[in-house]
C-alpha positions as MATLAB code, in Angstrom:
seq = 'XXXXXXXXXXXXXXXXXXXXXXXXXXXXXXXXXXXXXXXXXXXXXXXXXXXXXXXXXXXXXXXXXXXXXXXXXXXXXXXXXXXXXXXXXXXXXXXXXXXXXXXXXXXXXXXXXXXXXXXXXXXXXXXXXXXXXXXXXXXXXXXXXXXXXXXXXXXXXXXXXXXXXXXXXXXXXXXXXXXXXXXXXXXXXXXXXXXXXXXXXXXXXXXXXXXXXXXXXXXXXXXXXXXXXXXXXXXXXXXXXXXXXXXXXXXXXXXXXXXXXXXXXXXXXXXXXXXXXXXXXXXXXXXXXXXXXXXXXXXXXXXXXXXXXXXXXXXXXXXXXXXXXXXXXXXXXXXXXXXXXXXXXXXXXXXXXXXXXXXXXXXXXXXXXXXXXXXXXXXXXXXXXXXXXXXXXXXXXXXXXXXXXXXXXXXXXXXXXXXXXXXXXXXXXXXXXXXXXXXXXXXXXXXXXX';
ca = [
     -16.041   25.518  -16.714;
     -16.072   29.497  -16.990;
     -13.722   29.335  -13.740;
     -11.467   26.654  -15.195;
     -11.010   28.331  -18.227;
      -7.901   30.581  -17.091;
      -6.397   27.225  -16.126;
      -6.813   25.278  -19.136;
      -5.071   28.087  -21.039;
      -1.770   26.837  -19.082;
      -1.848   23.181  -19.512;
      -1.186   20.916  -22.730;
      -3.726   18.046  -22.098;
      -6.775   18.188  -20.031;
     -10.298   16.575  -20.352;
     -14.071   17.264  -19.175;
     -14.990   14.053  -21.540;
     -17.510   12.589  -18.745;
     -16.388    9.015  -19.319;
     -12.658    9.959  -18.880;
     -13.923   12.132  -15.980;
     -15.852    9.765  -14.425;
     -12.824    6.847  -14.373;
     -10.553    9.389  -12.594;
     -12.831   10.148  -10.396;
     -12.631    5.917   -8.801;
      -9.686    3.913   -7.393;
      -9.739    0.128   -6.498;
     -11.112    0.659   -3.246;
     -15.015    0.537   -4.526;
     -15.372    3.902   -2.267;
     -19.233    5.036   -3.013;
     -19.971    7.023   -6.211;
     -18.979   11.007   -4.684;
     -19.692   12.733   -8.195;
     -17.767   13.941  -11.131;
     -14.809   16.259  -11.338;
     -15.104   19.012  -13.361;
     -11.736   18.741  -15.346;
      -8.976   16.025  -15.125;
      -5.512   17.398  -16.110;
      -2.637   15.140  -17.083;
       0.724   17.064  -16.018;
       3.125   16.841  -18.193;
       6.018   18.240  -15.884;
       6.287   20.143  -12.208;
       5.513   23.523  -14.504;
       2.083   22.698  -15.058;
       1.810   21.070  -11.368;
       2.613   23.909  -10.052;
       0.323   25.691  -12.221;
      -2.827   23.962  -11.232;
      -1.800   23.656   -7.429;
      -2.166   27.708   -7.291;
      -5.324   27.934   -9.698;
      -6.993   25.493   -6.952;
      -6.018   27.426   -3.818;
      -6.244   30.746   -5.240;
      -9.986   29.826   -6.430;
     -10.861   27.545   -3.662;
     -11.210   24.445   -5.671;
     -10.582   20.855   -4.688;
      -7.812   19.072   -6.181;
      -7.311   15.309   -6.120;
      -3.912   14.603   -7.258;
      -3.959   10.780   -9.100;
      -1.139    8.211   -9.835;
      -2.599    4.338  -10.827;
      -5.740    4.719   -8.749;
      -4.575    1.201   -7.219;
      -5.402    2.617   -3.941;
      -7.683    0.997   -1.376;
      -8.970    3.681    0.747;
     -10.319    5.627   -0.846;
      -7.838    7.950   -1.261;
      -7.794    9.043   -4.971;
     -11.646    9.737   -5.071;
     -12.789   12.516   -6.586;
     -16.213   14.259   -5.885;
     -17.950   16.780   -7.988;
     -16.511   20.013   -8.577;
     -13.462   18.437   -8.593;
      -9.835   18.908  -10.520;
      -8.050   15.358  -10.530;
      -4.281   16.061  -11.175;
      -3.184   12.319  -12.754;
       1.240   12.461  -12.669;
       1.204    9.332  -14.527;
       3.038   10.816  -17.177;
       5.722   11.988  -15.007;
       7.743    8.625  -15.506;
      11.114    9.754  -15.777;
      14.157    7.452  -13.990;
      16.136   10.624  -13.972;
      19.693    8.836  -12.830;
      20.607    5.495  -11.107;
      23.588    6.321   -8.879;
      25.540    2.722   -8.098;
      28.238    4.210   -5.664;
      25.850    6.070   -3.724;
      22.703    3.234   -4.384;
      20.457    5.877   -4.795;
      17.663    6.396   -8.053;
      16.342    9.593   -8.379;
      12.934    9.389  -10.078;
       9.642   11.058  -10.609;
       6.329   10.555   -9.179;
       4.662    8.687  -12.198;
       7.488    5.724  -12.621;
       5.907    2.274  -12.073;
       7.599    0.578   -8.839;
       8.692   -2.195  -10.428;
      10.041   -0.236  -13.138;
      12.466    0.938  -10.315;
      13.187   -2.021   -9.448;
      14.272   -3.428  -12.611;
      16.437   -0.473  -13.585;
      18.554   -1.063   -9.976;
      18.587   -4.670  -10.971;
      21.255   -3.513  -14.246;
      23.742   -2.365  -11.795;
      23.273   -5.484   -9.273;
      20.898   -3.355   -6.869;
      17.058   -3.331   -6.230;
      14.319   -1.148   -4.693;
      13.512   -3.091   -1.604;
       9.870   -1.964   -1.086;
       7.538   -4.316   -2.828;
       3.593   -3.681   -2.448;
       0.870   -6.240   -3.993;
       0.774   -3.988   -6.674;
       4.330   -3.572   -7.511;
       3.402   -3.736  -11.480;
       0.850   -1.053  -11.812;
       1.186    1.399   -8.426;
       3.388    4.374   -9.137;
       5.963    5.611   -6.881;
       4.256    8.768   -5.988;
       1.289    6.553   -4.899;
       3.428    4.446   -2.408;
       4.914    7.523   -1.154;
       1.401    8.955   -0.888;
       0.101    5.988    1.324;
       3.528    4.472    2.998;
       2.869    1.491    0.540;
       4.275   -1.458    2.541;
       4.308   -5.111    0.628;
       5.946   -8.634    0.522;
       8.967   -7.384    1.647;
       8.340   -5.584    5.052;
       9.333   -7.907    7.454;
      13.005   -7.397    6.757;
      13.147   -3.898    4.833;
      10.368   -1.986    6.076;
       8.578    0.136    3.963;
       8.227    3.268    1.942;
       9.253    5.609    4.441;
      12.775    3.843    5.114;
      13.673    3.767    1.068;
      12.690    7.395    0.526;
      15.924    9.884    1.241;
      14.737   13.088   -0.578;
      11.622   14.240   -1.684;
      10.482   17.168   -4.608;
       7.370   18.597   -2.949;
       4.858   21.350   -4.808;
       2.933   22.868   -2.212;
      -0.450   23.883   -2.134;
       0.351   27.424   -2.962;
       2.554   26.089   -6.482;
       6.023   26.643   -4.502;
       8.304   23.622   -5.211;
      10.454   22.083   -2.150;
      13.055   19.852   -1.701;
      12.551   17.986    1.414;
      15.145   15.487    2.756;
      19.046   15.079    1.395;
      20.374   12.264   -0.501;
      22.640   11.510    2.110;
      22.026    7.795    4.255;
      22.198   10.650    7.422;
      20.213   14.051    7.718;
      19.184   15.527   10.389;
      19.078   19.130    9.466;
      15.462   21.015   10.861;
      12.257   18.514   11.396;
      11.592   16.057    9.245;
       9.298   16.898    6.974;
      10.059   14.292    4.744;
       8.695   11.979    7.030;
       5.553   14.009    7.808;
       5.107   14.029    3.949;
       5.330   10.615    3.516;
       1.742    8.673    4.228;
      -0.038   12.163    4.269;
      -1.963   11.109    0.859;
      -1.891   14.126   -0.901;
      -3.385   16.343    1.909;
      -0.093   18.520    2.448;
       1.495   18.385   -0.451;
       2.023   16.922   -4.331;
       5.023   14.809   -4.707;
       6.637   15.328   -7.812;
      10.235   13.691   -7.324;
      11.746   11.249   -5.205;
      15.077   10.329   -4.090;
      14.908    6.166   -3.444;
      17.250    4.212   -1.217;
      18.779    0.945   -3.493;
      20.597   -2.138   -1.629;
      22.509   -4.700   -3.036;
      21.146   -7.420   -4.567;
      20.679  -10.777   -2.240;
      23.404  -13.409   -3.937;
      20.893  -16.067   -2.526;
      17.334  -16.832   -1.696;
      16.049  -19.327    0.246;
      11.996  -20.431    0.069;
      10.062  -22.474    2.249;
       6.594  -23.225    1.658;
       4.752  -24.883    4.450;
       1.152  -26.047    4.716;
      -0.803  -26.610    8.717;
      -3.944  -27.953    9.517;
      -5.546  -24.354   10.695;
      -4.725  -20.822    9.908;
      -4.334  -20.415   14.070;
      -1.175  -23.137   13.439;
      -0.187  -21.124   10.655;
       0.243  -18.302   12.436;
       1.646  -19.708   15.447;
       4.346  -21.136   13.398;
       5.086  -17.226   12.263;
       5.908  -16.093   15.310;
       8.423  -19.468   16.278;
       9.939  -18.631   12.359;
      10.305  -14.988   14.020;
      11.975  -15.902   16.900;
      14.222  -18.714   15.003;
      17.097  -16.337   14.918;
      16.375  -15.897   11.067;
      15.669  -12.868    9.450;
      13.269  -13.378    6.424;
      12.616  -10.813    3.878;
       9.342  -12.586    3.236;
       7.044  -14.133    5.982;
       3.550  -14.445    4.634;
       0.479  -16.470    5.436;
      -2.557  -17.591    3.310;
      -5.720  -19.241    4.816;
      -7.749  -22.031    3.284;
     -10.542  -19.838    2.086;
      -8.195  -17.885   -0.109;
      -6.444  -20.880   -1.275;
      -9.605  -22.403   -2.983;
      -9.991  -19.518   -4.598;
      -6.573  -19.729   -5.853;
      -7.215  -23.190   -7.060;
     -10.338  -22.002   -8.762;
      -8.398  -18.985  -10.371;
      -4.975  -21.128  -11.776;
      -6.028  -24.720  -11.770;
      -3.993  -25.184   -8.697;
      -4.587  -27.801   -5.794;
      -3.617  -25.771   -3.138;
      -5.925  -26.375   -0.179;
      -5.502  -29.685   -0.419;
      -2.388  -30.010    1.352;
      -3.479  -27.735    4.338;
      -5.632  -24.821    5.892;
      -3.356  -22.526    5.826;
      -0.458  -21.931    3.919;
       2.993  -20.139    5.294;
       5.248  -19.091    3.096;
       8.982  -17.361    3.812;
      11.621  -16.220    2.309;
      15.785  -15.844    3.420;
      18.084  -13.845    1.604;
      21.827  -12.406    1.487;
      25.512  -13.852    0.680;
      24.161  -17.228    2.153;
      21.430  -18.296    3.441;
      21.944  -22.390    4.687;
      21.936  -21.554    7.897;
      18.711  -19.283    7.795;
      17.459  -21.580    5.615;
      17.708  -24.787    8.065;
      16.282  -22.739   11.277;
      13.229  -21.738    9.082;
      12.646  -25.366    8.167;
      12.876  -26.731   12.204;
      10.160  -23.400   12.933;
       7.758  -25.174   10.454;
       8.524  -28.508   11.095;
       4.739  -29.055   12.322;
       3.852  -28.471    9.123;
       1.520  -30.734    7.107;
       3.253  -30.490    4.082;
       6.913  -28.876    3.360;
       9.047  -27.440    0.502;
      12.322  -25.853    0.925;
      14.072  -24.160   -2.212;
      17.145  -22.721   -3.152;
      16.480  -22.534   -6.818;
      15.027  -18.827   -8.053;
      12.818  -20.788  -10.823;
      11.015  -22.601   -7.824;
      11.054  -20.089   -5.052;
       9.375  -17.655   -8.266;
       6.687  -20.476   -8.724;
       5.971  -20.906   -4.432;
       5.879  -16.980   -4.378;
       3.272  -16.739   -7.033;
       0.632  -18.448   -4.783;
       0.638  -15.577   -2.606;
       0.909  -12.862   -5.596;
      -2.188  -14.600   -6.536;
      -4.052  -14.288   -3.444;
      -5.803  -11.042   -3.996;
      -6.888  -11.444   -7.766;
      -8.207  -14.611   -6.721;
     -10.417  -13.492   -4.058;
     -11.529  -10.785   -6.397;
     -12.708  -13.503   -9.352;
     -15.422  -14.598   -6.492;
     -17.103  -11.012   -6.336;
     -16.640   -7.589   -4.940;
     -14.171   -7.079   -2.041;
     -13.780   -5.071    0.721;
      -9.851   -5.263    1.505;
      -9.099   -3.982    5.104;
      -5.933   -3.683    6.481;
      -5.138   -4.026   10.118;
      -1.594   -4.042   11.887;
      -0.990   -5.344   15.368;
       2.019   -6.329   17.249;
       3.308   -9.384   15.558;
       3.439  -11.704   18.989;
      -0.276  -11.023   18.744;
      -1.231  -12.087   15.399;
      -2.850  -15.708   16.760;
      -5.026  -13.484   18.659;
      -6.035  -10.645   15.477;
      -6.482  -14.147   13.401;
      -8.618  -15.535   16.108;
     -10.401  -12.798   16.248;
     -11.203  -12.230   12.552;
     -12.427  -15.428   12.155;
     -14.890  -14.748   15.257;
     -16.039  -11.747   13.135;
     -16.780  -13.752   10.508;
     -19.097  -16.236   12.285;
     -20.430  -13.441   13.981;
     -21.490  -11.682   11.422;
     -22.577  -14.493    8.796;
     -20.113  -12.695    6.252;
     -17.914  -14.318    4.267;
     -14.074  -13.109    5.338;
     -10.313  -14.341    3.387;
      -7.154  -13.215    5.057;
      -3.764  -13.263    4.168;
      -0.953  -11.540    6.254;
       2.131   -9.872    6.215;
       2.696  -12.120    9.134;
       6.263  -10.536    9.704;
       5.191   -7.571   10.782;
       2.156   -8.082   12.078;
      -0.105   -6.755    9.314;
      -3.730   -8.557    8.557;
      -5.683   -8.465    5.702;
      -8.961   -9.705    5.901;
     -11.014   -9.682    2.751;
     -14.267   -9.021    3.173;
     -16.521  -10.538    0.273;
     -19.677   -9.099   -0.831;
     -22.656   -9.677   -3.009;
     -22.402   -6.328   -4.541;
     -21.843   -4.067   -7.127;
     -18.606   -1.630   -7.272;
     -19.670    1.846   -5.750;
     -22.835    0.502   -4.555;
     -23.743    1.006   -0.839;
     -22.313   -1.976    1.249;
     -24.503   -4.908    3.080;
     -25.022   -4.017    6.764;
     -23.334   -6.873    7.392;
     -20.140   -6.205    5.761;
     -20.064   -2.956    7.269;
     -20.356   -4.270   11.096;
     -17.564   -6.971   10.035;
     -15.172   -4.134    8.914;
     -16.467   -2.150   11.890;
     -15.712   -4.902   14.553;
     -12.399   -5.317   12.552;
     -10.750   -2.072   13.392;
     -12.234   -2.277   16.764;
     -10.560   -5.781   17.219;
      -7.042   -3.971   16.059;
      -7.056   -1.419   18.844;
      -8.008   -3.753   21.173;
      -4.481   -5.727   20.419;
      -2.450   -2.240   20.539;
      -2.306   -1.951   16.883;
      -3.661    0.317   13.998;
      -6.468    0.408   11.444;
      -4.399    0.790    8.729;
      -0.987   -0.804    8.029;
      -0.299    0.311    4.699;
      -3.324    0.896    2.232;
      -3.744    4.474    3.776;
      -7.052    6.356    5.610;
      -8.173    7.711    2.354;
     -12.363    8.334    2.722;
     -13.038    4.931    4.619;
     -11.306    4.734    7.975;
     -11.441    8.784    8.961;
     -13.523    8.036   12.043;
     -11.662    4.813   13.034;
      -8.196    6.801   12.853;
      -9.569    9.864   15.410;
     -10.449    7.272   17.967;
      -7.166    5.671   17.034;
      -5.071    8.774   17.776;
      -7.338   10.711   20.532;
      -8.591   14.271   20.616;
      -5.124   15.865   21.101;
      -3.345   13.997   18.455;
      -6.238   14.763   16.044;
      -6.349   18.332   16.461;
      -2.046   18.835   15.832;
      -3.187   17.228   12.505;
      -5.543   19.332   11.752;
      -3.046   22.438   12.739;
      -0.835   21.035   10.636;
      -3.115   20.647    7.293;
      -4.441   24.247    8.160;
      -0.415   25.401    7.816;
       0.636   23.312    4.639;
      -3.152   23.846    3.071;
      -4.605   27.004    4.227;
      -7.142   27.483    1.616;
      -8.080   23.524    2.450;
      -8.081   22.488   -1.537;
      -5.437   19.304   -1.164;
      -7.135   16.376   -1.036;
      -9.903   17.302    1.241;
     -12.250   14.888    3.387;
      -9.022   12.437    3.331;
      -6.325   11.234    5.998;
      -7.860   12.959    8.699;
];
């Protein structure tokens, strides 16, 4: 603490209370206990970030910057020696601009707070992660935070105009334009964007809005297998529809819904498919989804909000349910969606393979798998053998399709290997150039991303 002392005499509200210390120092990934930090500092604004981003590199000490800790990689752990930097209280909606359906915020606002302040002037914040009520926007930027919403409007990186950037060595940079076009010198927006805190802290964003849909159109469908499920994803794909929602559910992860809410989900199918149409109006959309599914075991179609709300909360529920049956390990593969039959197929192979016990759900309209791996085990204790060959001959499985390890939770500490053999030698070293230019002293984040 003698070091830390010249930085504590800048700040307003730190802690070295090891209880506080040691809850920074997790996210909801379960990562394996890496130590405790040696001081967690809430910021109270870009002065004081600023202030502990030079005390780090000047001194050579880690920093860990923090938003929710909702992440799933791994990628807010903090080991021992460590300064965690929590922005949480940088939660300022700084202006909502209608004309130009833009919000400028900063790091620490709640996504969904976003969302609901667009919503006053008939707009909304299109990206829409599982954990839209509790994951900060800095976070999403932080890991590309996909969600619900993907299949139509993308993710982070397409709502994100302009970014307020603190480098390592405390200088503050604006990165980006609020303009729909910019094209002035690389993008470095986009390289910041996903990097997880390894080249820089994000402070401030700039957020694309759109209009709000007038309409929405839901169809829940039910199938006899999660292989027909999936199947029928690809036909509601190539319908002629665009959904802004295209989701799917297997049985496993239904019971456990049913379990969690009183719900009797799984018994009208394996496999539940759920997707969602929206604009000025959607009948047409709506009818072309409903012949795509129409070898469904059980149907609803909705135009209502109330209802479509109620069929969307089976899904919202997916991942709190699985996590009422014990500790799980949530991976996250993407491959190319006319494959997903195949990464499906193959997941479930894993699972017999391996005698572990494996949930998915899917962002099935862009190709992006999450199987759930379930494990008799406590948080931050070391993983079965098992569990780790499942998640092993998951990744392995992804390649082998042309896709990625990681979709949208991030590489954070667990998939560092996985991503190198992902990228090759060459691609791995140009990162590494490029964290030794935007980090020299290596303090941001390190052991993460790459």
């Amino acid at each position: 603490m003698t070091v830390l002392a010249g930085l504590t005499e800048l700040l307003s509200d730190w802690s070295t209370d090891p209880v506080e210390l040691a809850q920074a120092a997790t996210d909801r990934s379960g990562s394996p206990d890496t130590g405790i930090p040696a001081l967690l500092v809430r910021a109270r604004d870009v002065a004081e970030v600023q202030a502990v981003a030079r005390f780090a590199s000047a001194h050579g000490v880690p920093l860990v910057t923090r938003g929710a800790g909702s992440g799933l990689a791994g990628g807010a752990v903090a080991g021992t020696g460590t300064i965690v930097l929590d922005l949480s209280r940088l939660d300022r909606i700084i202006e909502i601009r209608p004309v130009d359906q833009v919000a400028v915020v900063e790091a620490g606002v709640i996504t969904a707070d976003v969302d609901a302040a667009a919503a006053a002037h008939g707009l909304f914040y299109a990206p829409d992660p599982g954990s839209v009520a509790i994951s900060t926007i800095g976070g999403n930027i932080a890991t590309n935070a996909g969600g619900l919403r993907g299949a139509k409007y993308g993710v982070t990186r397409d709502a994100v105009l302009a970014l307020d950037v603190v480098l390592a060595d405390g200088r503050l940079v604006h990165l980006g334009a609020g303009t729909l076009k910019h094209v002035a010198g690389y993008d470095l927006l986009g390289l910041v964007v996903g990097s997880e805190g390894t080249l820089g802290i994000v402070v401030g964003a700039t957020l694309r809005l759109l209009p709000r849909p007038a309409a929405t159109g839901t169809v829940a469908a039910y199938f006899g297998s999660l292989e027909d499920a999936a199947d029928a994803a690809v036909a509601v794909r190539s319908c002629g529809a665009r959904p802004s929602v295209l989701e799917i559910v297997d049985g496993l992860t239904l019971a456990a819904i049913d379990e969690l809410s009183g719900t009797d989900l799984r018994q009208r199918g394996e496999a539940f498919l759920l997707v969602q149409v929206d604009g000025l109006d959607v009948t047409a959309e709506l009818a072309a989804v409903e012949q795509a599914v129409a070898g469904a075991t059980h149907v609803e179609s909705t135009l209502d909000a109330v209802t479509s709300e109620r069929l969307l909360a089976a899904r919202r529920l997916a991942l709190p349910a699985i996590e009422a049956r014990g500790r799980a390990l949530i991976e996250d593969i993407a491959v190319p969606p006319a494959r997903l039959t195949d990464a499906i197929r193959g997941v479930q192979d894993v699972a017999a393979a391996t005698g572990t016990t494996i949930h998915v759900f899917a962002h099935a309209g862009d190709g992006n798998v999450h199987p759930v791996i379930v494990v008799d085990a406590d948080p931050g204790a070391e993983l079965p053998a098992a569990a780790v060959e499942a998640a092993d001959r998951i990744f392995a499985l992804a390649l082998e399709l042309g896709g990625t390890v990681t979709g949208e939770h991030g590489v954070g500490l667990l998939k560092q290997r996985w991503v190198a053999r992902q990228v090759g030698p060459d691609v791995d070293d140009l990162q590494r150039a490029v964290k030794r230019l935007f980090d020299p002293a290596g303090v941001l984040n390190p052991g993460k991303a790459i």
